[in-house]
C-alpha positions in Angstrom: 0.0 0.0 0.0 1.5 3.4 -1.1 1.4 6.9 0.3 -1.3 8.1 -1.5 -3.2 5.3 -1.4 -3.3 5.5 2.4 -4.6 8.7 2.2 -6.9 8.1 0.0 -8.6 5.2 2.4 -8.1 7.6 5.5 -9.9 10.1 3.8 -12.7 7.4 2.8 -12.9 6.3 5.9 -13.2 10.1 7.5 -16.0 10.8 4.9 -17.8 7.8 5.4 -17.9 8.5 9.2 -19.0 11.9 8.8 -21.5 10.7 6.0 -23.2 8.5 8.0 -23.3 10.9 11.6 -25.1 13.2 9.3 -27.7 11.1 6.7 -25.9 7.2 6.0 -24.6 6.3 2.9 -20.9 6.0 4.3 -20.6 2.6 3.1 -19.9 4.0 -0.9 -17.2 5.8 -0.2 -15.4 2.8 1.8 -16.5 0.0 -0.5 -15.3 2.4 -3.8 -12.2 3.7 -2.1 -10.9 -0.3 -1.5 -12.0 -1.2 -4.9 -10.2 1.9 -6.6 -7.0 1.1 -4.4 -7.2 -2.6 -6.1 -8.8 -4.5 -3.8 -11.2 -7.8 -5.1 -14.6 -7.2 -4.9 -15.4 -9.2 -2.5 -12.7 -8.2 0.2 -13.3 -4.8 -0.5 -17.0 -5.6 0.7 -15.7 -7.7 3.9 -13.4 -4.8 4.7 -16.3 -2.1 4.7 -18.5 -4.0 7.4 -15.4 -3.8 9.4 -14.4 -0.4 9.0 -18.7 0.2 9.8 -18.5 -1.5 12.7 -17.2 0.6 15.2 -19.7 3.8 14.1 -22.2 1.2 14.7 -21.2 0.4 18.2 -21.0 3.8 19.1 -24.7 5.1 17.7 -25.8 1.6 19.4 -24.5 3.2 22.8 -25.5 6.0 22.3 -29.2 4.9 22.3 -29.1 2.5 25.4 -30.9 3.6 26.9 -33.9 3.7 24.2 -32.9 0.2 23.5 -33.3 -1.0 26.9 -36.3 0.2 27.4 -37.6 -1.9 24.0 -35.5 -4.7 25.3 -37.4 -7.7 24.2 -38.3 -6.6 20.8 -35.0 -5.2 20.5 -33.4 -9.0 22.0 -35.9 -11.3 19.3 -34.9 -9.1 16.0 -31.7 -9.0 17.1 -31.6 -13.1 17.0 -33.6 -12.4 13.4 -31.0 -9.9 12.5 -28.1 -12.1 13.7 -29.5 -15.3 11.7 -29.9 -13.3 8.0 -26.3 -11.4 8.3 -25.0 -14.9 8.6 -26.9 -16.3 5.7 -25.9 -13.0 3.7 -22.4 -13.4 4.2 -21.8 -17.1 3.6 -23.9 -16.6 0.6 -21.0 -13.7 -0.2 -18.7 -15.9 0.5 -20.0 -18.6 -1.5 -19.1 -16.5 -4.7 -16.1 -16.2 -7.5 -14.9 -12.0 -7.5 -16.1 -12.3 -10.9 -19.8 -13.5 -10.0 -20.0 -10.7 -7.2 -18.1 -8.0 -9.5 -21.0 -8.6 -12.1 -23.6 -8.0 -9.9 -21.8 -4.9 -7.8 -23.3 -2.1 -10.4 -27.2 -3.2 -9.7 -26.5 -3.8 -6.6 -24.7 0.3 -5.7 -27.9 1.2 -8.5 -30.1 -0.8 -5.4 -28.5 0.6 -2.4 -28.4 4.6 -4.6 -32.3 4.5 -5.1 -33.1 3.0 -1.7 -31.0 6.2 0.1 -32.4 8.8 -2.5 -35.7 7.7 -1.3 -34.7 7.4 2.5 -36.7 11.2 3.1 -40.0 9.6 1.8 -39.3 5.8 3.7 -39.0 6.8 7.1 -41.5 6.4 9.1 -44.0 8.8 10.4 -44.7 9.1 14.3 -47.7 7.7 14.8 -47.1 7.1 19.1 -47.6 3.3 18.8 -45.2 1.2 20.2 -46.6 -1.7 19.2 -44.6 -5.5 18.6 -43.4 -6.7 15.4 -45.2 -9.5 13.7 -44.3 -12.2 11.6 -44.2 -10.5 8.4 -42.3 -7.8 10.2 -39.7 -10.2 11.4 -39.5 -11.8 7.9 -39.4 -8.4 6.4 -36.3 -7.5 8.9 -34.4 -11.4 7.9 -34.5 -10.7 4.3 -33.1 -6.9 5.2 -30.9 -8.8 7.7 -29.5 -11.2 4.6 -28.9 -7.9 2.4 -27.1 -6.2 5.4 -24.5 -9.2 5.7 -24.7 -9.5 1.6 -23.6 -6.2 0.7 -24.7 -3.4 3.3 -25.3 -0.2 1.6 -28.3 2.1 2.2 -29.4 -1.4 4.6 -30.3 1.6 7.3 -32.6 2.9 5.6 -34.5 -0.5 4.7 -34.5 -1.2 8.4 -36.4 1.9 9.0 -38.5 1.6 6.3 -39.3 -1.7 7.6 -39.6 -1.5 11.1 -41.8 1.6 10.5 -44.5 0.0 8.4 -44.3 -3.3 10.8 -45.1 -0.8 14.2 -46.1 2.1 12.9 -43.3 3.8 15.8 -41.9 7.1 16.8 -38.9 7.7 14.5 -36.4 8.0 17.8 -37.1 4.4 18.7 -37.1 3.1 15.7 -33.4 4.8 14.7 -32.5 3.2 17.9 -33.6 -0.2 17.9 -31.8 0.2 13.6 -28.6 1.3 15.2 -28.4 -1.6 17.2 -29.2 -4.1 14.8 -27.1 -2.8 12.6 -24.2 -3.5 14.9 -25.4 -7.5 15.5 -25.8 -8.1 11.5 -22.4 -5.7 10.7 -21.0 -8.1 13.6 -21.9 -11.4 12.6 -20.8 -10.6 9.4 -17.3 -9.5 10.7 -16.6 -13.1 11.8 -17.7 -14.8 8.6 -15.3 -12.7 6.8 -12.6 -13.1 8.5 -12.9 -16.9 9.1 -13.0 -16.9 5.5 -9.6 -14.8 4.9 -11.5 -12.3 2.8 -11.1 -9.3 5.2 -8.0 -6.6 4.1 -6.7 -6.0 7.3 -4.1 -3.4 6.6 -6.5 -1.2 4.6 -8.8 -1.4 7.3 -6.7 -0.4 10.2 -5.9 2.4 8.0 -9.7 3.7 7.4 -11.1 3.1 11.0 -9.2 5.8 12.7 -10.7 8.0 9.9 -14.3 6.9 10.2 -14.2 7.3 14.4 -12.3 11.0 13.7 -15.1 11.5 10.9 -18.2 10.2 13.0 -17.0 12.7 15.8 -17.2 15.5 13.2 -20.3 14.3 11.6 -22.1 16.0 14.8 -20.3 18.9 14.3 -21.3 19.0 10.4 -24.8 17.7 11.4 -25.7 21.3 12.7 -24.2 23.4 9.8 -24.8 21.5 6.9 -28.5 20.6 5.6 -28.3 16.7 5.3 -30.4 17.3 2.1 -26.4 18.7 0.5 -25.0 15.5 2.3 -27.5 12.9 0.9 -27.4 14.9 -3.1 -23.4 14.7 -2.4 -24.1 10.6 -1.7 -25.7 9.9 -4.2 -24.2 11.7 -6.7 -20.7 9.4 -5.6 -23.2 6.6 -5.4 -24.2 7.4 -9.0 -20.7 7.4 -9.9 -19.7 3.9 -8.7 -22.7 1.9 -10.5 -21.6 4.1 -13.6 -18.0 3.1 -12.7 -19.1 -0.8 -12.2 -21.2 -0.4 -15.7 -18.8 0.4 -17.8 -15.6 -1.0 -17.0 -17.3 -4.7 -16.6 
């Protein structure tokens, strides 16, 4: 790894941090930064759940408070969450770089559409803080087995989901997310690197600029509209699946 390339992933890593302090997305710049740098497909993907993890741990404290007091819903989709990031990421590992780098561009196309739309899928407070039912625990394993598949814009599909399946206050629901978030990202982690697929030097190299970035997110978060941040997303998400389009 060179000089520049360093700072290229540092700087990913700070961006993706603030990115997602301040409206998500983070996961584009990580996963594009590795691939640029000449990672594989596929370890580029492993590396950005681990370079995500610790942002995740942190919002996840951050709201324990909110999570404790939705303890049991929060415990039973956590077991959902935990069993569909381990089939995602087995089924990851399961394929050639070539079979994953074909279907990268539809998937970034996926993951750009879903966080242009995130204003429009979250949910609106309705006071209920009613339990999740079987088709919202289905609906939260099949986001569960994207989240340890690929990842990006998965935040937004948990709120979407979580908010049509309780019809929640927005606060609880970003907190019982955040959390989950952590338990897929997590299981994930050690399916990746049991399978060797995890570039360890390029992350240690990006997590100290995600935690510096997250930190500064908050400062961002009250001087810069998120609607700049989430146009400046998915413009760079727009980007990639061009990228991934026409260079396959």
């Amino acid at each position: 790894m060179t000089l520049p390339e360093a700072l290229l992933l540092f700087l990913a890593g700070f961006g993706s941090g603030a990115a997602n302090a301040i409206a998500g997305g983070g996961t584009f710049l990580t996963f594009g930064a590795m691939t640029l740098v000449g990672l594989p497909p596929i370890v580029a993907n492993a590396t950005s759940s681990i370079t995500q993890f610790p942002g995740y741990v942190t919002s996840a404290l951050a709201y324990r408070v909110e999570i404790r007091r939705d303890g049991v819903t929060a415990a039973k989709l956590a077991v959902i969450s935990a069993l569909g990031g381990l089939l995602g990421a087995v089924i990851l590992l399961s394929l050639s770089n070539p079979s994953f780098r074909a279907m990268v561009p539809w998937l970034l196309l996926a993951a750009t559409a879903i966080f242009a739309a995130g204003p429009w899928l979250k949910p609106r407070p309705r006071g209920a803080h009613a339990p999740v039912g079987p088709l919202g625990l289905v609906a939260q394993f099949v986001t569960a087995i994207y989240g340890g598949f690929f990842g990006a814009g998965m935040g937004i599909m948990m709120l979407a989901v979580l908010g049509l399946a309780t019809g929640s206050d927005y606060h609880r629901l970003n907190a019982i997310k955040n959390f989950l978030a952590m338990v897929i990202a997590g299981v994930a982690i050690l399916v990746f690197a049991g399978g060797n697929v995890v570039g360890w030097p390029q992350a240690l190299v990006m997590i100290p600029g995600g935690a510096l970035g997250g930190w500064s997110g908050v400062w961002l978060a009250r001087r810069v509209p998120q609607a700049v941040i989430r146009a400046l997303v998915v413009a760079i998400g727009l980007a990639l699946t061009g990228y991934y389009f026409t260079t396959g």
